[in-house]
C-alpha positions in Angstrom: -48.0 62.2 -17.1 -45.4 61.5 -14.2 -47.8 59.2 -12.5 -48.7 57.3 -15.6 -44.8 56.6 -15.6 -45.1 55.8 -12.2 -47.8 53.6 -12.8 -46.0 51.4 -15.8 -43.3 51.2 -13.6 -45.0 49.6 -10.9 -46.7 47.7 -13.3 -43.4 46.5 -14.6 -41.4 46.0 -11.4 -44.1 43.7 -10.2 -44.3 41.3 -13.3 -40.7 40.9 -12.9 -41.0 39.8 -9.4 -44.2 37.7 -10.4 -41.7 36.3 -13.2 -38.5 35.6 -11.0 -40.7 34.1 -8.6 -42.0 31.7 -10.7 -38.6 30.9 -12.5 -37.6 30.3 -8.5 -40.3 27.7 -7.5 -40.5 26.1 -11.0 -36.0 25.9 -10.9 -35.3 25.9 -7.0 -33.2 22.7 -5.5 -35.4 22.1 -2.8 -33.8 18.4 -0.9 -36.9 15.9 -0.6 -37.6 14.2 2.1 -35.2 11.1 3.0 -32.4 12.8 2.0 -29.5 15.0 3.9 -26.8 17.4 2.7 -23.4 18.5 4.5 -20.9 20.6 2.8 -16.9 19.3 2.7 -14.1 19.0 0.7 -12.4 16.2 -2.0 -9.8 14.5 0.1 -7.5 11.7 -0.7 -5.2 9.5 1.1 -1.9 11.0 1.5 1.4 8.2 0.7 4.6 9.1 1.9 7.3 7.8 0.1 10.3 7.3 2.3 13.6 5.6 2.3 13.8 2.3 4.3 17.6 2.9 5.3 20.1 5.8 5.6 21.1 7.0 1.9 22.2 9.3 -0.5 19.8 10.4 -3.1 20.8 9.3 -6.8 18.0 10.6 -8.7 14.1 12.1 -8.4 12.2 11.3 -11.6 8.8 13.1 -10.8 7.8 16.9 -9.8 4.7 18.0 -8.1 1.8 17.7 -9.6 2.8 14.5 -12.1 -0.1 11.8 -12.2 2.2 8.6 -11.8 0.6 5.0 -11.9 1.8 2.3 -9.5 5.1 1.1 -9.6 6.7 3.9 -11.7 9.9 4.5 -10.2 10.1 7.7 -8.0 13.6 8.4 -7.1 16.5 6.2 -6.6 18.8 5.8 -3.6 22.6 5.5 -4.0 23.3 1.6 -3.4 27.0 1.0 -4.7 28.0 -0.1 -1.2 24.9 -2.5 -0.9 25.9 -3.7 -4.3 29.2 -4.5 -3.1 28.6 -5.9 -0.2 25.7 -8.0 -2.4 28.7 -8.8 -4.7 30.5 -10.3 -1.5 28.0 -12.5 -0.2 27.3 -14.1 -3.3 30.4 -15.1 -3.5 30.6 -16.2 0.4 27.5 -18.4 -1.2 29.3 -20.1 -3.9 32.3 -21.1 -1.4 29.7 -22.6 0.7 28.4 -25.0 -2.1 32.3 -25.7 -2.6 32.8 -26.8 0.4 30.1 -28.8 0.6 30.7 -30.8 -2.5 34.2 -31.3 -0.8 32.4 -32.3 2.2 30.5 -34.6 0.5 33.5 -36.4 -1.2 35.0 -36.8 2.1 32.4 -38.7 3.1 31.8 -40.7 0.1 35.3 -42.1 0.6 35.1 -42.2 4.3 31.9 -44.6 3.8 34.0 -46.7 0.7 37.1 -47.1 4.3 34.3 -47.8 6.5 32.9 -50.8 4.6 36.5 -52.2 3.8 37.3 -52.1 7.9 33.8 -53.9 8.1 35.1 -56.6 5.6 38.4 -56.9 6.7 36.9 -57.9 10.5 34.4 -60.3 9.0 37.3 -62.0 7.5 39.3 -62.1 10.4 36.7 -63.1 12.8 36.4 -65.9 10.5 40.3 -67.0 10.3 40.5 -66.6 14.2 38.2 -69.2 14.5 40.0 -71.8 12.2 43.1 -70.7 14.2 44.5 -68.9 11.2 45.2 -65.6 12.7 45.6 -64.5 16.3 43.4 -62.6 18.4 45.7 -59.8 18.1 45.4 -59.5 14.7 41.1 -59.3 15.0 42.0 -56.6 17.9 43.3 -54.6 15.1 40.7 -55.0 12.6 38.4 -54.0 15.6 40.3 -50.7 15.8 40.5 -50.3 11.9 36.4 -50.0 11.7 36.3 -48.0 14.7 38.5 -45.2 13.8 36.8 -45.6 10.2 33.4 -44.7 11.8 34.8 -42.1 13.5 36.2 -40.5 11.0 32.6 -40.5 8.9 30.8 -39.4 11.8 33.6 -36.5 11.6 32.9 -35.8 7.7 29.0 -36.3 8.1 29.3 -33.6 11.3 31.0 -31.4 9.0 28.2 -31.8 6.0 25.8 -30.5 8.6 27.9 -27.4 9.3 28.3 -26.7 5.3 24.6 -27.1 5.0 24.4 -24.3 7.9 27.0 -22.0 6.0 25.4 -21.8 3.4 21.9 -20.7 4.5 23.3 -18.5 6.4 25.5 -16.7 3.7 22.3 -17.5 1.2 20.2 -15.4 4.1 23.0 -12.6 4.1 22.4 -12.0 0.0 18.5 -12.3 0.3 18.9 -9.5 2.8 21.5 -7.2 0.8 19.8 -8.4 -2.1 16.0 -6.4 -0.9 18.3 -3.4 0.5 19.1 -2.7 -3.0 15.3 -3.2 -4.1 14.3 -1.0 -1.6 16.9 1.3 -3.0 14.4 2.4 -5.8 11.4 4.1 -4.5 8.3 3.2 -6.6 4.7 4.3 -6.1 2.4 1.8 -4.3 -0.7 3.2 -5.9 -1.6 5.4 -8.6 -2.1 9.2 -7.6 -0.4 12.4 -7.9 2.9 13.8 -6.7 1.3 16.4 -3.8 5.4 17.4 -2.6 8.8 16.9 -3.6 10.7 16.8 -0.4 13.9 16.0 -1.3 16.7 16.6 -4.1 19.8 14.4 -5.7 22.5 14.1 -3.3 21.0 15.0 -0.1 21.6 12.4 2.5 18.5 11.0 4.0 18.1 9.2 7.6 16.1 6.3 7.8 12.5 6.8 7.0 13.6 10.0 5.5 10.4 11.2 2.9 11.2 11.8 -0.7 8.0 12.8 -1.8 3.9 12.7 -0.8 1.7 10.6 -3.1 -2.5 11.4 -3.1 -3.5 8.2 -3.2 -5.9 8.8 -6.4 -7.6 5.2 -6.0 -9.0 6.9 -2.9 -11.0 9.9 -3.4 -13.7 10.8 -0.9 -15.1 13.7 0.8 -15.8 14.3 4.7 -19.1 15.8 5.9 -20.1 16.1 9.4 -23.7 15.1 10.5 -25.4 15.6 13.6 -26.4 12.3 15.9 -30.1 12.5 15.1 -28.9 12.0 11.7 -25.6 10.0 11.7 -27.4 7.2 13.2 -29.8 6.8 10.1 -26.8 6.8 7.9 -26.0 3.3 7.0 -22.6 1.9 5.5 -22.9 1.6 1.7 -25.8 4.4 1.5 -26.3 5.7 -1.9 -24.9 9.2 -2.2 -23.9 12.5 -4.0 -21.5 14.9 -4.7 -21.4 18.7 -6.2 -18.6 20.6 -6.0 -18.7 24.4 -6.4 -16.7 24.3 -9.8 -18.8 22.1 -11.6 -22.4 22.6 -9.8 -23.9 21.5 -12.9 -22.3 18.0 -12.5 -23.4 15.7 -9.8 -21.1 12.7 -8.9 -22.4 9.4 -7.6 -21.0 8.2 -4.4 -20.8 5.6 -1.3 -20.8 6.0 2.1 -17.8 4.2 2.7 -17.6 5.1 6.6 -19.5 6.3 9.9 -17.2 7.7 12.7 -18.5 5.5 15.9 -17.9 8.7 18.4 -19.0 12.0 18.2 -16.4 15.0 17.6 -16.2 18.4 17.2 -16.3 19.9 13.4 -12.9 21.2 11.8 -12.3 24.6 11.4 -13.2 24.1 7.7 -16.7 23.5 7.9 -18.0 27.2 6.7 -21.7 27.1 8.8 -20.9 28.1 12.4 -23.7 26.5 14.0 -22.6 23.3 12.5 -18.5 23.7 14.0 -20.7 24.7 17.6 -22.6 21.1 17.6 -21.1 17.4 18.1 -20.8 15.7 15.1 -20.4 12.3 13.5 -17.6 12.0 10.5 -19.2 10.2 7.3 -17.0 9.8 4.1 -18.7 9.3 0.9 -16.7 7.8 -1.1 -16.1 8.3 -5.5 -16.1 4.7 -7.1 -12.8 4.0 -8.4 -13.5 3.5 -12.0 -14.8 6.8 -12.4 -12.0 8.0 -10.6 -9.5 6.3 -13.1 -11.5 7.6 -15.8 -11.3 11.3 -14.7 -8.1 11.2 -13.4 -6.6 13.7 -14.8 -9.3 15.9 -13.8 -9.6 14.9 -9.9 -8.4 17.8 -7.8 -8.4 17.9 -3.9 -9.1 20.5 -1.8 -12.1 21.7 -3.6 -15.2 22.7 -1.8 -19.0 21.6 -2.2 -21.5 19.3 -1.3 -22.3 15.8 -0.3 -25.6 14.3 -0.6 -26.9 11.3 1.4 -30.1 9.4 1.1 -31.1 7.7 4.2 -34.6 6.1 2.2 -33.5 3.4 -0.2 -37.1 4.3 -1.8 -36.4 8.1 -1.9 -36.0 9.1 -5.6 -33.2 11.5 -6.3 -34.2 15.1 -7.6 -33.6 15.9 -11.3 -31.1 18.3 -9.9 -28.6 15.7 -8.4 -28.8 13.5 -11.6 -26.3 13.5 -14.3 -24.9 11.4 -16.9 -22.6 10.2 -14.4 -25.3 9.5 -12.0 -26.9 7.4 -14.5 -23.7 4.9 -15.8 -23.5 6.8 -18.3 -19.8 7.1 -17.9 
């Protein structure tokens, strides 16, 4: 009786294995030829958001981990002194174009002197010669236009310096006028807030970082291929990627870069015989509408898999298809 137990057993164990082993060949992810597969992580660019001069901190508006869109304001720098000195030079600006109107009325009655001098010489070059008036008297007339042209080269010298005064004070706003711009800190791209480095009323230096930005309009991941393979890789190369959360999910791809020198693997990389071997950096890249579609959901740091095809006439696997593969999206 035991051994006819033993037997059914048996009998049992091995139609389980004969069963698991065809669920295994008929379900397995086996890579076809003219494709290759490295494991990495999501990455984005980081943006630090700095201040341009030395400040105090007015306000933050965002925490860690808010999705902001470009040009929301992050923080705001304390400007009242910029603003007054702003306030200043505008006013420097306006007394320019004063005193170049002035200027400019000088000169229109220096011209209106000038002309009468020239009239009043014609005349008495004419009387000297019908012996009307002396030569003395024409000697004045002489000296008359002279000192009249002097005087609105003098007033037409002085229109040039007014023109110079007031692009210069005109520069002086422009410049306090961008220091205050630059006072609010907005984000250049759309992403997330990674770190708050900074709080209201702390003074920064120049340069000093408020917060990091991931650049969400730039998601990617890094996988490290050997030479014999990095050199079939080509720029633009149909790709995809599975991360270990959602394995189910494929996500299409680009290769959007192939280091030109070899390196050593980071520490990251989990297969040992891969961090021991020179490698080539390749970033496949996620297209940015389906990135701004998922946005919310992008995470970086996440671990899993990028897949490359190196034959443009390789069909992808049923396994690395999804609707997102498909346009589907």
């Amino acid at each position: 009786m035991r051994r006819l137990f033993a037997v059914i057993a048996v009998l049992l164990l091995a139609a389980a294995a004969a069963t698991g082993g065809w669920y295994y060949l008929k379900h397995r992810q086996v890579l076809p030829p003219g494709f290759v597969a490295g494991n990495g992580r999501i990455e984005a660019s980081e943006i630090d958001i700095a201040t341009k001069y030395a400040a105090r901190v007015q306000d933050i508006a965002v925490d860690e981990g808010d999705l902001v869109k470009a040009g929301t304001v992050i923080a705001r720098m304390d400007t009242r002194d910029l603003e007054a000195q702003l306030r200043s030079a505008e006013a420097q600006v306006q007394q320019a174009l004063q005193y170049r109107t002035q200027v400019q009325a000088e000169i229109a009655q220096r011209r209106s002197e000038l002309d009468l001098a020239d009239k009043d010489l014609q005349r008495a070059l004419v009387l000297v010669g019908k012996n009307y008036v002396s030569e003395q008297k024409v000697d004045q007339q002489r000296n008359i236009r002279r000192t009249a042209q002097a005087t609105l080269d003098a007033a037409q010298a002085k229109l040039g310096a007014s023109e110079a005064a007031i692009r210069t004070a005109e520069a002086d706003a422009d410049r306090l006028r961008d220091l205050v711009a630059d006072g609010v800190l907005a984000a250049p791209r759309s992403g997330r807030i990674l770190f708050r480095l900074a709080e209201p009323g702390e003074v920064l230096a120049a340069g000093g970082r408020v917060a990091t930005l991931l650049d969400l309009t730039d998601v990617y991941m890094t996988v490290f291929m050997p030479s014999e393979v990095a050199g079939r890789i080509a720029v633009g190369a149909d790709a995809r990627i599975v991360i270990d959360a959602a394995s189910g999910t494929p996500v299409p791809g680009k290769v959007s870069f192939v280091s030109p020198r070899a390196q050593f693997t980071p520490k990251e990389v989990e297969t040992r015989s891969e961090r021991d071997r020179m490698m080539f950096r390749v970033k496949v890249r996620v297209p940015q509408t389906l990135v701004q579609r998922y946005i919310a959901q992008v995470k970086t740091g996440v671990t899993g898999m990028a897949y490359i095809r190196l034959d443009d006439s390789a069909v992808w696997p049923d396994w690395l298809e999804s609707d997102l593969t498909r346009g589907d999206h």
